[in-house]
C-alpha positions as CSV (number, residue, x, y, z in Angstrom):
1,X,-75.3,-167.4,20.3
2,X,-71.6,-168.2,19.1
3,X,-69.2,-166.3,21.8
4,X,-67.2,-164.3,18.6
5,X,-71.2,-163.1,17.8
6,X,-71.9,-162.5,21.6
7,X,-68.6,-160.2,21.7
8,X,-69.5,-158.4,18.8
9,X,-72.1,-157.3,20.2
10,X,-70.6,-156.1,23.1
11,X,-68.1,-154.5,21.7
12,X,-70.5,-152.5,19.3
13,X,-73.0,-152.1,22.5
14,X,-69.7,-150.0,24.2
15,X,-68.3,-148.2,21.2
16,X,-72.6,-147.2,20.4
17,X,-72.5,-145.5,24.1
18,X,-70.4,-142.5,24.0
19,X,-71.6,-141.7,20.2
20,X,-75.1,-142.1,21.8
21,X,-74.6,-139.3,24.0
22,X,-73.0,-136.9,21.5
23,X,-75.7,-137.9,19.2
24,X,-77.9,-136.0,22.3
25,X,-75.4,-133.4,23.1
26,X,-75.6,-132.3,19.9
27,X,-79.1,-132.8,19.5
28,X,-79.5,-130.9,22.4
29,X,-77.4,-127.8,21.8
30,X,-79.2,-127.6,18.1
31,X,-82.9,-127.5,19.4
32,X,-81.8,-125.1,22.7
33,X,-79.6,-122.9,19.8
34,X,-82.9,-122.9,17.5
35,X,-81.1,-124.4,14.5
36,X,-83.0,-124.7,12.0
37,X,-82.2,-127.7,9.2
38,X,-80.6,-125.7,6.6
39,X,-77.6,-124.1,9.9
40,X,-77.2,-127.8,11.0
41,X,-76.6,-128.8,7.2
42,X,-74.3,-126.3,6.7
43,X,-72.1,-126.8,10.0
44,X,-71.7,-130.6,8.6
45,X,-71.7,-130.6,4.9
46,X,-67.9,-131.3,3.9
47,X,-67.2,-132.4,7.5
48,X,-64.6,-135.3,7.8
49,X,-65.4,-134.9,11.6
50,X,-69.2,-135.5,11.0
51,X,-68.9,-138.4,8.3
52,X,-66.6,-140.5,10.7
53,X,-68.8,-139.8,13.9
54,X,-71.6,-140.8,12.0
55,X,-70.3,-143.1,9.9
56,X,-68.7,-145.2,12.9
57,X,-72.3,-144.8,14.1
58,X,-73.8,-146.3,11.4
59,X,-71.6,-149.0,10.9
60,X,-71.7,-150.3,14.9
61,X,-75.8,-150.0,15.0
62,X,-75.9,-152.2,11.9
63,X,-73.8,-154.8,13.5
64,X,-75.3,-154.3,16.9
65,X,-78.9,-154.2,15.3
66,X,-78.3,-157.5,13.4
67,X,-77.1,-159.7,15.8
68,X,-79.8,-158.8,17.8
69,X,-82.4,-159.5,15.2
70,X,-80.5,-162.9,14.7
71,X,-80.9,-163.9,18.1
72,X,-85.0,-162.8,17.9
73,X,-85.4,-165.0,14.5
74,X,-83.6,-168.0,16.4
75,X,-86.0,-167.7,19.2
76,X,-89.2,-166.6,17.4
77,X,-89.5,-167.9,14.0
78,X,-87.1,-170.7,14.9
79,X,-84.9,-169.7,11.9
80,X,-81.2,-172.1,11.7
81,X,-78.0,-172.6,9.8
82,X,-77.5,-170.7,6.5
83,X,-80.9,-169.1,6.5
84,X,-80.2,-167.5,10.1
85,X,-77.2,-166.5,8.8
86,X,-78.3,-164.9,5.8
87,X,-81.4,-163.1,6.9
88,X,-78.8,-161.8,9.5
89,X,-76.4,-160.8,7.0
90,X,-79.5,-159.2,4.5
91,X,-80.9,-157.2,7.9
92,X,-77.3,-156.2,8.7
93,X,-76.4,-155.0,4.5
94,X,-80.0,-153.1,4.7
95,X,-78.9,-151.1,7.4
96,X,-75.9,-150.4,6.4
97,X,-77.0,-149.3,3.4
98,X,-79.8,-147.0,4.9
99,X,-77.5,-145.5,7.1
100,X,-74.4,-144.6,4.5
101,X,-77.2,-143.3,2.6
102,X,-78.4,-140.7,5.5
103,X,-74.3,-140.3,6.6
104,X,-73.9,-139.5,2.9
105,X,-76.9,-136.8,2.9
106,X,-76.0,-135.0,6.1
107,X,-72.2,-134.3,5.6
108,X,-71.0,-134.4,1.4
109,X,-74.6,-134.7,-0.2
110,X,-75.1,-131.4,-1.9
111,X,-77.7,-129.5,-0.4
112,X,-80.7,-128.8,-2.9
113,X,-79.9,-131.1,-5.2
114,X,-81.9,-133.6,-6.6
């Protein structure tokens, strides 16, 4: 694996840790509180707070997540070059775009909408 790739990676891997356990914390504190869905949507709908948490989430677990698929295509299915590259990039974009899409939903989606 190119070093800047390596890096990346753990760069993303320390930034993912602390949101990891707030991701919990909160969790946590929602199931002991009995939350139900609709309370937690409306604590983080219109929340700048939420939608950078979340969204810096999102956007480290998609690098994270792709590099690391990168390095299982190089070593499994023997993948090199541009198609490595690209089916990293593709894997990367598709969770990107999965995530923004659930960041979206939980914090400036209207709720009941269709």
């Amino acid at each position: 694996m190119p070093l800047r790739l390596y890096m990346l990676q753990r760069i993303t891997a320390l930034l993912m840790a602390p949101l990891v356990l707030g991701h919990l914390a909160v969790m946590i504190y929602a199931i002991q509180g009995g939350l139900s869905a609709a309370e937690i949507l409306g604590r983080t709908q219109g929340s700048v707070l939420w939608f950078a948490f979340y969204g810096t989430f999102v956007v480290a677990v998609s690098i994270h997540g792709a590099i690391g698929l990168r390095t299982i295509l190089l070593e499994w299915c023997g993948l090199r070059g541009a198609a490595l590259n690209g089916a990293a990039l593709v894997i990367g974009l598709g969770l990107l775009a999965l995530g923004a899409q659930a960041v979206w939903a939980v914090t400036f989606a209207v709720v009941g909408a269709p």
